[in-house]
C-alpha positions as CSV (number, residue, x, y, z in Angstrom):
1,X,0.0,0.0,0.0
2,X,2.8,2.5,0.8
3,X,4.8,1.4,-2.4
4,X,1.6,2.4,-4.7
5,X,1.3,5.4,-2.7
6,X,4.9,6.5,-3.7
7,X,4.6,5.3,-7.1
8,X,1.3,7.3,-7.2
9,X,2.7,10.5,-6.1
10,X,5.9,10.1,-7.9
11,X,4.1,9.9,-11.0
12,X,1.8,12.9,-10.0
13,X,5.5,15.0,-9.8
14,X,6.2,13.7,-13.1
15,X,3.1,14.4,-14.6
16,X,3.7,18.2,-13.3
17,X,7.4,18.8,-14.1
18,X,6.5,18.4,-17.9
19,X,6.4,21.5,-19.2
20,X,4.6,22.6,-22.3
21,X,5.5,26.0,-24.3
22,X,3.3,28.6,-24.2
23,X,2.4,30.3,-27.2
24,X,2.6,33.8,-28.6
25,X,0.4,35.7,-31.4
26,X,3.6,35.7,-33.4
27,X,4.3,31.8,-32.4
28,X,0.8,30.8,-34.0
29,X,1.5,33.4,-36.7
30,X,4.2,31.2,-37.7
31,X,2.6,28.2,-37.9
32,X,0.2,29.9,-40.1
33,X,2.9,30.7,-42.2
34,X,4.1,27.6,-42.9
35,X,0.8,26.2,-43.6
36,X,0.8,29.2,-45.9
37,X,4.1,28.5,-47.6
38,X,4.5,24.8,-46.8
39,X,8.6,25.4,-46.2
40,X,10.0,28.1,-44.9
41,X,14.0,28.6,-44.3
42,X,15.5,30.8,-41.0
43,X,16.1,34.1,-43.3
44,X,12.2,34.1,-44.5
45,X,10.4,33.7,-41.2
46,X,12.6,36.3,-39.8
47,X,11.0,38.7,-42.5
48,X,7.7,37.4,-42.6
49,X,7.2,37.0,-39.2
50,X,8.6,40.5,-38.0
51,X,11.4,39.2,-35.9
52,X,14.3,42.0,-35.2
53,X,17.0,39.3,-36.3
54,X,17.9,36.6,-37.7
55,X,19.6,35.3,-34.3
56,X,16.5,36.2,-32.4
57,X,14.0,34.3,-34.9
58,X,16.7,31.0,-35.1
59,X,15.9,30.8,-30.5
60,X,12.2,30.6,-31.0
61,X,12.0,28.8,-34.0
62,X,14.6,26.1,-31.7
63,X,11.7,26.2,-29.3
64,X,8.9,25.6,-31.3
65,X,10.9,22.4,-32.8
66,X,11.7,21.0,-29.6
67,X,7.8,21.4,-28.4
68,X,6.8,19.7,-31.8
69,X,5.0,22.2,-33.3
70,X,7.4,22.4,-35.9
71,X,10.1,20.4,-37.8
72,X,13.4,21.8,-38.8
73,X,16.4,19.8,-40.9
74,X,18.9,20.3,-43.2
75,X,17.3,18.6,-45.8
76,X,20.3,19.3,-48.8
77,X,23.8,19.5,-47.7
78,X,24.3,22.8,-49.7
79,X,20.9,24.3,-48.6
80,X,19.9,26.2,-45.7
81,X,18.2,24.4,-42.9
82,X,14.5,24.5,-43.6
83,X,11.4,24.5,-41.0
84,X,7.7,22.8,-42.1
85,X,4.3,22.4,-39.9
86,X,4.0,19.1,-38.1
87,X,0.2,17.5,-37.1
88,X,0.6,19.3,-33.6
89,X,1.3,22.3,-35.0
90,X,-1.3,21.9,-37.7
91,X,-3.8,20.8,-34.7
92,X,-2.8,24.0,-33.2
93,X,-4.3,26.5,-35.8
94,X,-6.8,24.6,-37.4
95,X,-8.1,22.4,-34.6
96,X,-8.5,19.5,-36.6
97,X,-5.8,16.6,-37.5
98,X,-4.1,16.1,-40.4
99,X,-1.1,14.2,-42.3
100,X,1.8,16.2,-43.1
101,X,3.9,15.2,-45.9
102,X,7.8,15.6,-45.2
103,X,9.0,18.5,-48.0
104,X,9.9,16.7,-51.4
105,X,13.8,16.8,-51.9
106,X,13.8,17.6,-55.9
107,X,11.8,21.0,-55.1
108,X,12.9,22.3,-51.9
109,X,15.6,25.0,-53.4
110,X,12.5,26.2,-55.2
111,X,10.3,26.3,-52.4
112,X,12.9,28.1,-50.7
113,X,13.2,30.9,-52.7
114,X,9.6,31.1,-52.8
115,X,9.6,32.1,-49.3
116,X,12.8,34.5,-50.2
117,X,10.8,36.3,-53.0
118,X,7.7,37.2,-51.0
119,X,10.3,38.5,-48.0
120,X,11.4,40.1,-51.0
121,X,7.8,41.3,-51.6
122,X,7.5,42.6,-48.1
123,X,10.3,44.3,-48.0
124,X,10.5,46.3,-50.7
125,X,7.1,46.5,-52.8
126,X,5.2,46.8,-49.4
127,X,2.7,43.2,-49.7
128,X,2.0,41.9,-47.1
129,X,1.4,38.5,-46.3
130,X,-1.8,37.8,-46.7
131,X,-2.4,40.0,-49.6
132,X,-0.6,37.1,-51.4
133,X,-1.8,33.7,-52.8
134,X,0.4,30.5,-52.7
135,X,0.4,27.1,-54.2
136,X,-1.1,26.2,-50.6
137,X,-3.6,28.8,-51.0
138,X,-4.9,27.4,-54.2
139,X,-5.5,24.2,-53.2
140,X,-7.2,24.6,-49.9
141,X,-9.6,26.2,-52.2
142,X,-9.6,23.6,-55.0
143,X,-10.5,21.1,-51.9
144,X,-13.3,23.6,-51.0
145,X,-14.6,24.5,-54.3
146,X,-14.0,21.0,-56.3
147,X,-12.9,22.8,-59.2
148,X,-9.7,21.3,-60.7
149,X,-9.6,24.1,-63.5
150,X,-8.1,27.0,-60.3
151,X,-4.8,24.7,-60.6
152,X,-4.2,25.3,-63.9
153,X,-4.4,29.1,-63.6
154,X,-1.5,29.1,-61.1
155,X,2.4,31.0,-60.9
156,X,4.4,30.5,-57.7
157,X,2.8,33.6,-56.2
158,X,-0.2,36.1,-57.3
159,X,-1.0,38.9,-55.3
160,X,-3.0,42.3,-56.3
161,X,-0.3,45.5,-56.3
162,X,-1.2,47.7,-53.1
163,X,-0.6,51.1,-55.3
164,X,-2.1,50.1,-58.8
165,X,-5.0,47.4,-57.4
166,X,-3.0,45.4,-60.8
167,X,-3.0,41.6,-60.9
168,X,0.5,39.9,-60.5
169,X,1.9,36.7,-61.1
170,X,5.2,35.8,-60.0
171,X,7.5,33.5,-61.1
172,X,10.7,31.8,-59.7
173,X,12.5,29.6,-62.6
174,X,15.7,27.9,-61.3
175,X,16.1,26.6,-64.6
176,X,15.2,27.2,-68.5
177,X,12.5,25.0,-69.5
178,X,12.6,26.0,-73.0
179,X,12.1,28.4,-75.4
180,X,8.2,26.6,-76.3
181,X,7.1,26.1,-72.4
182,X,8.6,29.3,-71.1
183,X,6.8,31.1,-74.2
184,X,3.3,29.1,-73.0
185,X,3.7,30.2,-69.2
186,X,3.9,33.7,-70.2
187,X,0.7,33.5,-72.0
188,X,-1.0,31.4,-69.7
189,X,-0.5,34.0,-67.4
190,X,-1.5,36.8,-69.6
191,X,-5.2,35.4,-69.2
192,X,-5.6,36.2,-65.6
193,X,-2.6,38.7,-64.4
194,X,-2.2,42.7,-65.6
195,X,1.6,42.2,-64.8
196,X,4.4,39.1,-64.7
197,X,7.2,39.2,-62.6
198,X,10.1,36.7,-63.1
199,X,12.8,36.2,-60.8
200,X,16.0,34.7,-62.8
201,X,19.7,33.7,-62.3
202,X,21.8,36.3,-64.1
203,X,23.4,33.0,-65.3
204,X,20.3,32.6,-67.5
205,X,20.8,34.9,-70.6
206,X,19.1,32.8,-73.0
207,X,15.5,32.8,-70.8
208,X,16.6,36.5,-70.0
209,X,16.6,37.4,-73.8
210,X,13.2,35.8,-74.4
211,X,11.6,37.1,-71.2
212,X,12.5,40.8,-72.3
213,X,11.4,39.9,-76.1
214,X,7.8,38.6,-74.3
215,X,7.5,41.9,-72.1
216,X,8.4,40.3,-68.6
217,X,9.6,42.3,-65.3
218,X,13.1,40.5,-64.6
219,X,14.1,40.8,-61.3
220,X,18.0,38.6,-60.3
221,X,17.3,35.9,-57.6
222,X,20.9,36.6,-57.0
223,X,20.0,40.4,-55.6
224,X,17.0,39.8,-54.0
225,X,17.7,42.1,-50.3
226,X,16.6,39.9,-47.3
227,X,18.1,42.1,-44.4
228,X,15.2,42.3,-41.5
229,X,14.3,46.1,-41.1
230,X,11.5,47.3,-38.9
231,X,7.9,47.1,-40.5
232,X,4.6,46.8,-38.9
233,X,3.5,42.8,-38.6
234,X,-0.2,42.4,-37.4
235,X,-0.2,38.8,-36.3
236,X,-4.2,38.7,-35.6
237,X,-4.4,39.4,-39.9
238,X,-7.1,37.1,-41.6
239,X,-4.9,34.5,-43.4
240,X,-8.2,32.9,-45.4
241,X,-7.4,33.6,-49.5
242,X,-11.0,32.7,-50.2
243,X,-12.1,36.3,-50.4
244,X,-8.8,37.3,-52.1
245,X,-8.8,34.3,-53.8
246,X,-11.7,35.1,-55.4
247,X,-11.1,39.0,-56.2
248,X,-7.9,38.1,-58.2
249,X,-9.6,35.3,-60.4
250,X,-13.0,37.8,-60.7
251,X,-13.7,40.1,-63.9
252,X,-14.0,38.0,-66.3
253,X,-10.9,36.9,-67.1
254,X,-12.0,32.9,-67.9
255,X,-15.0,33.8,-68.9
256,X,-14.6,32.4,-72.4
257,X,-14.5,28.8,-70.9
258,X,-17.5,26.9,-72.2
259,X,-17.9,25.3,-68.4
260,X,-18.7,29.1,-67.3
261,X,-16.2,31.3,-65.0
262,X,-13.4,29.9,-63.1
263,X,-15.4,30.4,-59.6
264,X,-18.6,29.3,-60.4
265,X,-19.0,26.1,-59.0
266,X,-17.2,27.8,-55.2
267,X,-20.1,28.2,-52.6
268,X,-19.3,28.8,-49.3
């Protein structure tokens, strides 16, 4: 009887000395951000998540790893470590479980600089966040809308130009796919964005020469300006792209389809 009682009361210490991290706004603001952008590296989130340094942002982003709200590996010897959502942290901000894939080797450079472009973005064209759309973004609301045509319509980022209210479609290309495919992206786009952006190695001249012959904005992937500088970050913004979702894909754009407008079969 006096053995169960100190096994009983040991395991009642245990049970307390676990500790259990308490979250901030900007904690869950990160999670959200990796939902948002599915992989994230150190140099983003400090950017994105409105951290004073890159130093400060590496402690809590330790934190949130050891607590399991977040993994974080160096996935490619010559790439920077990278952080992604687990279920916990997935459980956290949507209160609901769900698998989460470990980040695919072949494309996690590109995801990568997905993340640096829209720090980019932040920095100095004055987006914000959740002003853009991501793949992510786009298929939440294919799941939601059962419209397979939204995927089709896609760039590595869209988001509507604070100053002009324009359409714009980003694209990151690590590599030149071609002279016919890079030609058919650029249209492609042209049916549902006002203005392309496409971030290139200076190494390219070849895709270079053709982007300037089809119009493009060319911005270097090698000068893109990460360095964290003091801008507002509200971490209680909306995050939901359904709304914005819907305002960049509106006007008529797809209209020719026979099957009607790209966002006609979406109901809330």
């Amino acid at each position: 009887m006096v053995m169960w009682l100190f096994r009983e009361e040991k395991g009642r210490k245990m049970a307390r000395g676990i500790k259990e991290l308490v979250l901030n706004d900007r904690d869950r603001f990160v999670l959200f951000l990796l939902d948002k952008f599915r992989v994230l590296d150190v140099k983003s989130l400090t950017v994105l998540a409105g951290f004073s340094s890159v130093n400060y942002a590496d402690i809590r982003l330790l934190k949130l790893a050891k607590y399991g709200y977040i993994k974080r590996e160096k996935l490619v010897s010559n790439l920077p470590i990278v952080h992604w959502l687990t279920k916990k942290g997935y459980f956290e901000i949507h209160d609901e479980d769900k698998r989460i894939a470990k980040p695919v080797l072949a494309t996690v450079e590109h995801e990568i600089l997905i993340g640096r472009v829209a720090s980019h973005l932040v920095l100095k064209n004055g987006v914000a966040v959740n002003q853009m759309i991501t793949d992510r973004d786009l298929r939440v609301y294919q799941g939601k809308g059962k419209d397979n045509r939204i995927m089709k319509r896609k760039s590595d980022l869209l988001y509507i130009e604070p100053a002009t209210n324009k359409r714009i479609a980003v694209e990151i290309e690590l590599n030149y796919k071609g002279k016919s495919r890079t030609e058919q992206n650029y249209k492609n786009n042209q049916r549902f964005s006002d203005k392309q952006i496409w971030f290139i190695s200076k190494r390219k001249k070849v895709l270079m020469n053709q982007l300037e012959e089809l119009g493009a904005d060319i911005f270097y992937i090698d000068d893109l300006e990460m360095e964290p500088i003091e801008h507002k970050t509200d971490y209680n913004i909306e995050l939901s792209q359904v709304e914005l979702i819907q305002q960049y894909f509106a006007g008529g754009t797809l209209n020719f389809e026979k099957k009607g407008s790209l966002l006609d079969k979406w109901k809330d």
